[in-house]
C-alpha positions in Angstrom: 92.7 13.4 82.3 89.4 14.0 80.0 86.9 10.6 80.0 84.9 10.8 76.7 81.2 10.9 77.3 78.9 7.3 76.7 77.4 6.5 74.1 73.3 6.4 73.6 73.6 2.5 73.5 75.8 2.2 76.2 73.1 4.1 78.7 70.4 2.2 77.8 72.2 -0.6 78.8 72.7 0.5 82.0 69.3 1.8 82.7 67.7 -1.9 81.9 70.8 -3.5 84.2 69.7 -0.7 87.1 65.8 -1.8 86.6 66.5 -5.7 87.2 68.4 -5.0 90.2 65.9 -2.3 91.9 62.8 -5.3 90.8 65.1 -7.9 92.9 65.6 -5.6 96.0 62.2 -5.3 96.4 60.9 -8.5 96.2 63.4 -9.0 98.8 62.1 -6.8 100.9 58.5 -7.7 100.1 59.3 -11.4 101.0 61.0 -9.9 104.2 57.9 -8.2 105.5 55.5 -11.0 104.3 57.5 -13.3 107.5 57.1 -10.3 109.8 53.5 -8.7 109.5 50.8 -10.9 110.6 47.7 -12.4 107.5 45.5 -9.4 107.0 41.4 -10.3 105.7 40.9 -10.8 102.7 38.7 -8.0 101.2 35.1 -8.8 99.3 34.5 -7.6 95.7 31.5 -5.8 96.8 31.7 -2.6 99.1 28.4 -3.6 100.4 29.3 -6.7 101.6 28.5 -6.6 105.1 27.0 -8.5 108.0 23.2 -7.4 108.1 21.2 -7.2 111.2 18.4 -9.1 109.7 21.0 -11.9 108.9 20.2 -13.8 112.1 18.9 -17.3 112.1 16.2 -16.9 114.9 14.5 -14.4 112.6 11.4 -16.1 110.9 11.7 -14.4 107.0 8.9 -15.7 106.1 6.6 -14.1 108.8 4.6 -11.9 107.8 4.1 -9.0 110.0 0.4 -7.7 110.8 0.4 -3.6 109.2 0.8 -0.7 111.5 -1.0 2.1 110.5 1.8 4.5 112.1 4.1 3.1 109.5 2.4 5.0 106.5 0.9 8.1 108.4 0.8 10.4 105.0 -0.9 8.3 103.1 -1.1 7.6 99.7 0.4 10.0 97.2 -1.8 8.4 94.1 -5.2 7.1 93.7 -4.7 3.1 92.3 -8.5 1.4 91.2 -8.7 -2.4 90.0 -12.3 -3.3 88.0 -13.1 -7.0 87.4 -16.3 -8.3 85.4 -18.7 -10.9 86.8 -21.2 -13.4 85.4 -24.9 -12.6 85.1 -26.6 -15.4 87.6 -23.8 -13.7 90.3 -26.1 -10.7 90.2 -28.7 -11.5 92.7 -26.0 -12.9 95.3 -23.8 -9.9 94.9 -26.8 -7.5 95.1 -27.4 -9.3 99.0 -23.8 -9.2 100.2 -22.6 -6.2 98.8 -23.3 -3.8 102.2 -21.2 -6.7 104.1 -18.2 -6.3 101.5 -18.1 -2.4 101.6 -18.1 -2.9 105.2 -15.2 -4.9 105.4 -12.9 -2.7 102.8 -14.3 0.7 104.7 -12.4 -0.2 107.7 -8.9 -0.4 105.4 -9.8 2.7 103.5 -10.8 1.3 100.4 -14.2 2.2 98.5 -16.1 0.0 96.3 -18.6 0.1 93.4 -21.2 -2.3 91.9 -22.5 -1.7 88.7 -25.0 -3.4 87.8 -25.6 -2.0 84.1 -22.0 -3.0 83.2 -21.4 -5.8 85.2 -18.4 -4.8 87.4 -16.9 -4.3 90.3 -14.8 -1.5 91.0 -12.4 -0.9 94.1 -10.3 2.4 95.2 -7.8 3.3 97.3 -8.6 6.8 99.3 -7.1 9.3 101.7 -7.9 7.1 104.5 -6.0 4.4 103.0 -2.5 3.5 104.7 -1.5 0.0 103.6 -0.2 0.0 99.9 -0.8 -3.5 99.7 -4.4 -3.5 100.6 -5.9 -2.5 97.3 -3.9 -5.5 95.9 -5.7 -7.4 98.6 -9.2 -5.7 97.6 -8.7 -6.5 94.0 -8.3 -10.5 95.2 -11.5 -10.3 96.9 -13.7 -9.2 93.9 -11.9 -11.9 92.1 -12.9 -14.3 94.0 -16.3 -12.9 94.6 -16.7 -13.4 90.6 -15.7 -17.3 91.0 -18.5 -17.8 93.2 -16.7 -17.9 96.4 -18.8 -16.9 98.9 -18.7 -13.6 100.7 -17.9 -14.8 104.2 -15.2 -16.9 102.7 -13.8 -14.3 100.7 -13.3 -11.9 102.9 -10.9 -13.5 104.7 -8.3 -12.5 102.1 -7.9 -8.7 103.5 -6.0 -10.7 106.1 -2.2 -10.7 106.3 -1.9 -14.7 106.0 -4.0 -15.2 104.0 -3.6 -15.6 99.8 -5.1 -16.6 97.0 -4.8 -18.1 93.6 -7.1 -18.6 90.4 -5.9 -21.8 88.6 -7.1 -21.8 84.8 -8.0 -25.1 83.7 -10.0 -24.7 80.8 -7.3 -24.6 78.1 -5.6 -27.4 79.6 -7.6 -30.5 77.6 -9.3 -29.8 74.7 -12.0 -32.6 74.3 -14.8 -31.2 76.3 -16.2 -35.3 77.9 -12.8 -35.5 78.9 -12.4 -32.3 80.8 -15.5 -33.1 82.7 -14.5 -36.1 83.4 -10.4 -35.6 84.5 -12.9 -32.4 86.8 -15.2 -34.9 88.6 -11.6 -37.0 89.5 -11.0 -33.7 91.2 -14.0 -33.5 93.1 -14.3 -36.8 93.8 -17.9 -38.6 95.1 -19.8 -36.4 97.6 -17.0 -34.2 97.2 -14.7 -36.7 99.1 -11.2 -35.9 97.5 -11.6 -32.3 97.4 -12.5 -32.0 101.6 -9.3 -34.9 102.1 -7.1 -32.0 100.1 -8.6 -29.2 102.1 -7.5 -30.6 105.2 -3.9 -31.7 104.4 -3.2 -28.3 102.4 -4.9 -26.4 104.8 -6.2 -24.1 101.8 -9.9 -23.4 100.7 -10.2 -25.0 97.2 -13.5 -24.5 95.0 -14.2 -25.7 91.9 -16.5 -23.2 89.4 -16.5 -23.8 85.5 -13.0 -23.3 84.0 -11.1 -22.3 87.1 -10.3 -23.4 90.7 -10.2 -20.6 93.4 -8.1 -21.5 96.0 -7.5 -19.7 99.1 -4.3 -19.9 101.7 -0.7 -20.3 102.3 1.9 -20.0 100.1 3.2 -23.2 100.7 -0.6 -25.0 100.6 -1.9 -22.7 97.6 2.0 -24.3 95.4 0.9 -28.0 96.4 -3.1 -27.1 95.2 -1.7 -26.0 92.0 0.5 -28.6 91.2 -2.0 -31.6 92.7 -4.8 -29.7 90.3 -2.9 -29.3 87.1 -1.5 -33.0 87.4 -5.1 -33.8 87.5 -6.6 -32.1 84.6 -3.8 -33.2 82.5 -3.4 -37.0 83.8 -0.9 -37.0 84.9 -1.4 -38.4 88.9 -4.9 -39.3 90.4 -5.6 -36.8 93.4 -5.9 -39.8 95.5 -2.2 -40.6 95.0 -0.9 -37.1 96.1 -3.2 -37.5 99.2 -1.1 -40.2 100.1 2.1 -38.4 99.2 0.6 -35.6 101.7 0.0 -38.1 104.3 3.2 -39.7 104.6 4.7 -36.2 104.4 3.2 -34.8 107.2 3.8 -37.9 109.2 7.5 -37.7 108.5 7.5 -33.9 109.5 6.5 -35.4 113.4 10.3 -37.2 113.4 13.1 -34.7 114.2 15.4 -36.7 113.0 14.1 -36.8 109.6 14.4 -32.7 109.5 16.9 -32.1 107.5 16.9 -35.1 105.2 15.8 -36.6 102.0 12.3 -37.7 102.3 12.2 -39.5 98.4 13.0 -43.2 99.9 10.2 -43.1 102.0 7.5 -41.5 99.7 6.0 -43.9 96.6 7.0 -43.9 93.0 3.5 -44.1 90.8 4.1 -45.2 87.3 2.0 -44.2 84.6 0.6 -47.5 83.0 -1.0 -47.0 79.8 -3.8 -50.3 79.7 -3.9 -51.4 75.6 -7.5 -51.0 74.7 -8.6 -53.9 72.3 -8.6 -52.9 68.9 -12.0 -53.9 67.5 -12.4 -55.7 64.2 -12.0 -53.2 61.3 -13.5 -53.1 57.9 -12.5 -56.0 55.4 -9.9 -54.7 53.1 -11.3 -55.4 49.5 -8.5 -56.9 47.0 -6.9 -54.3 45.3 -8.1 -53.9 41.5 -6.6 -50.7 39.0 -10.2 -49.8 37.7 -13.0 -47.7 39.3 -16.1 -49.3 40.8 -19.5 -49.0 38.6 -20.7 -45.6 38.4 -24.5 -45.9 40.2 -27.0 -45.6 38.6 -29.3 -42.4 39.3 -32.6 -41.2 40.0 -33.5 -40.5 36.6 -32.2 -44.4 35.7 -34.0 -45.3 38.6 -37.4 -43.9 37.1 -36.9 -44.8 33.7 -36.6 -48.7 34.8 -40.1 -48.5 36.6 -41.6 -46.0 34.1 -42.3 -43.2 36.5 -40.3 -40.6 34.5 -42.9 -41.1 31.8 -45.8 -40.5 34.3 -47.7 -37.1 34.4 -46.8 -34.9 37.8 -50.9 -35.9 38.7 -50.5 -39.6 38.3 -46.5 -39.0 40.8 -48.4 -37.0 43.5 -51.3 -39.6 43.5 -49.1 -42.2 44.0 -46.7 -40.4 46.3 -49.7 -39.7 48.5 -51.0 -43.8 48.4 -47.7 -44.4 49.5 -47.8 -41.9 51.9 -51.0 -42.8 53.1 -50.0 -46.5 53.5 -47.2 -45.6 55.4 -49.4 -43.5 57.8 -51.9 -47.0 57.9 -48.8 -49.2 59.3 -47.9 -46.7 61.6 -51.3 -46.2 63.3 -51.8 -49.7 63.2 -48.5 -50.2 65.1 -48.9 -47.8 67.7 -52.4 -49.2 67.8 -50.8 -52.5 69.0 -48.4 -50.5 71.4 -50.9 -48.9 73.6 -53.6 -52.0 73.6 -50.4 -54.3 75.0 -50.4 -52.7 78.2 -54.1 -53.5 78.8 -53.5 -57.8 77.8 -53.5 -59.2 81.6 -50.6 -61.5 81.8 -51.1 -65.1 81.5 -51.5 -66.7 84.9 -49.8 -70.1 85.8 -51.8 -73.3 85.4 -52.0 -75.7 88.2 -51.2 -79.1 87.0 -54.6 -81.2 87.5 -53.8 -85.0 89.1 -56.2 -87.5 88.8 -57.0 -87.9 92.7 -58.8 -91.3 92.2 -55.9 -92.8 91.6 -53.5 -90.9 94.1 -55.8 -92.2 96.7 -55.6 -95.9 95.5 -51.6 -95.6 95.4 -51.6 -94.1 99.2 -54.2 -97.2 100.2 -51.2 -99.7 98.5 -48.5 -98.0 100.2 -49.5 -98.4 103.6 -51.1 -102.3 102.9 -47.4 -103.3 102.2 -46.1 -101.1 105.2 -48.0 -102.8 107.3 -47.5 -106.0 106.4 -44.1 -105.6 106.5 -44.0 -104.2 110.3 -46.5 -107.5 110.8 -43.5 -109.5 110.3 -41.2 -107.9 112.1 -43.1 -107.9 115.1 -43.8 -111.6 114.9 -40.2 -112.4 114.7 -39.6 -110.5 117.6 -42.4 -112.2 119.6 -40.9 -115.5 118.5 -37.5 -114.6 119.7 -39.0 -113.9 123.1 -41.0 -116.7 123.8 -37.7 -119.1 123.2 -37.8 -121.8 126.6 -34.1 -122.3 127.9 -35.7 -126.2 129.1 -36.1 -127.4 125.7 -32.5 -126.9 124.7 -30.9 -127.9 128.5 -32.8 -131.2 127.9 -31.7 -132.0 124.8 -28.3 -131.2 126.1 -28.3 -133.9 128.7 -30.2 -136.6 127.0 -26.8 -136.5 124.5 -24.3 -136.6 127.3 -26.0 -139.4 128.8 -25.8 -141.6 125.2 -22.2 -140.3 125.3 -21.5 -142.2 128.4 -23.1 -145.5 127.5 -21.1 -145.6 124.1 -17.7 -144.9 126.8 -19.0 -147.8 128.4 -19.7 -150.2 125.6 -16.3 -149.9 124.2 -13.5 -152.0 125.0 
């Protein structure tokens, strides 16, 4: 018996009918091993994601390790220079401390230049030279050497710890009284505020023309900049972030307080703005559509008096009288100026009392004072010569005229 063979539609058919069914077996099968084989980790999207052996918490990253030499033994493979200008009156200083500074770089392998007829300084890494970060370091210190910083103080930058930064303030106000002024609020009296931000930043901070050289930590040298450029441009008084400082540092003594907010304990300063009184202005004139009188001018001027019609000898004769008369009040003035300082000053005049009859007025007084303490010592000589018999007699002579009148009557 002969089948006929399928049609083109009729195998299509079955192919998408044997596709659903191998799609179900497998997600049966995948479901099956899911319940069987244990979670596996769940890859990262990098390749390089990997624990690092520097990804330790003990490990201070922001230490910065003092340079072993043994680190760079071949050197450098390039010669790297730096060249900074300085001011003229820094000449004579520079002249005087420049065998201390070359010095100082010599032992890190770095040689230095002053030039004098162009007014630079010049530094250059050399064979000798194993830190690649030291000419950075180098080019800092003639930096600061052009600010005025002194040498000894300078220095101090070649050191690992230590940084530096030159804060621009010139271009930050442009009224030039107002600059000097928001500048002094920096320094403060007998440089008071600047020492009080020197201890609790721990940085140097000097204060030379248009810039501020500051040298220190990272941390100290980010609060100097932001404490100096609030200043320049009013924003907070220095002596408000030198509270802010003081409370921080007291708050960094609590453990407790480590890892928390420290904004509810610091104080909110608000800008007030004091309204200055407006003083009183020019009159306002009542409006009126038509131009004021034209004035009239020198030639009007002369015309009224009759000088235009004068001859130039008769004007310069007169110019002179006037000039001359001038010249006479003046003298005459300053005459009177210098003689005032030789007029003694009037002295005080004693009032003169006629003593003739001050005297006569005493001699009164003390008649009627001592009249009066006559008296009074007569009335007090009276009251002690007073005899007790006189009034006990009198006493009994009436009690005996008492009795007889009993007696009398019935």
């Amino acid at each position: 018996m002969l089948f006929a063979p399928p049609s083109k539609q009729l195998l299509s058919v079955y192919t998408v009918i044997l596709g659903f069914c191998l799609a179900e077996m497998e997600d049966i099968e995948q479901q099956n091993n899911f319940e069987e084989v244990p979670k596996q980790k769940t890859k990262h999207k990098g390749k390089h994601d990997k624990d690092k052996p520097w990804d330790d918490p003990s490990i201070d990253h922001w230490k910065v390790e003092k340079f072993d030499p043994s680190w760079n033994d071949s050197g450098m493979l390039d010669v790297s220079s730096f060249s900074t200008i300085f001011p003229q009156y820094r000449e004579k200083y520079l002249q005087d401390v420049w065998p201390t500074v070359k010095a100082a770089l010599r032992e890190h392998g770095i040689s230095c230049e002053l030039n004098l007829v162009e007014g630079t300084m010049t530094v250059t890494t050399t064979r000798k030279t194993r830190d690649p970060y030291i000419i950075v370091k180098a080019r800092d210190l003639i930096k600061l050497l052009s600010r005025s910083v002194p040498a000894p103080q300078a220095i101090k930058i070649l050191e690992d710890e230590m940084q530096c930064d030159i804060i621009k303030i010139g271009n930050l106000v442009r009224n030039k009284a107002r600059f000097v002024k928001r500048r002094q609020h920096l320094l403060g009296p007998n440089n008071s505020t600047l020492k009080a931000l020197e201890i609790l930043t721990g940085c140097y901070i000097l204060v030379q023309g248009n810039t501020v050289a500051a040298m220190g930590t990272f941390k100290g040298l980010k609060q100097v900049r932001k404490i100096v450029e609030d200043c320049i441009q009013n924003k907070m008084h220095p002596i408000y972030h030198i509270k802010i400082l003081m409370m921080k540092r007291e708050l960094a003594k609590d453990p407790n307080l480590a890892n928390e907010n420290w904004d509810r304990f610091l104080p909110q300063f608000k800008k007030k703005n004091v309204q200055k009184k407006k003083g009183k202005g020019k009159e306002k004139k009542p409006y009126t559509p038509f131009p004021p009188p034209q004035q009239p001018s020198k030639i009007d001027q002369q015309l009224e008096t009759g000088e235009y019609f004068l001859s130039e000898q008769k004007k310069s004769a007169k110019q002179w009288r006037e000039k001359e008369e001038k010249q006479a009040q003046k003298s005459v003035e300053n005459k009177r100026k210098r003689e005032a300082a030789y007029i003694p000053p009037e002295e005080p005049v004693m009032q003169s009392h006629d003593r003739s009859t001050d005297v006569k007025g005493d001699i009164n007084a003390m008649a009627q004072s001592l009249k009066q303490k006559s008296k009074e010592l007569g009335k007090q000589k009276a009251a002690k010569n007073v005899d007790p018999q006189a009034y006990i007699a009198v006493a009994e002579a009436s009690s005996k005229k008492k009795i007889k009148r009993l007696k009398s009557d019935p």
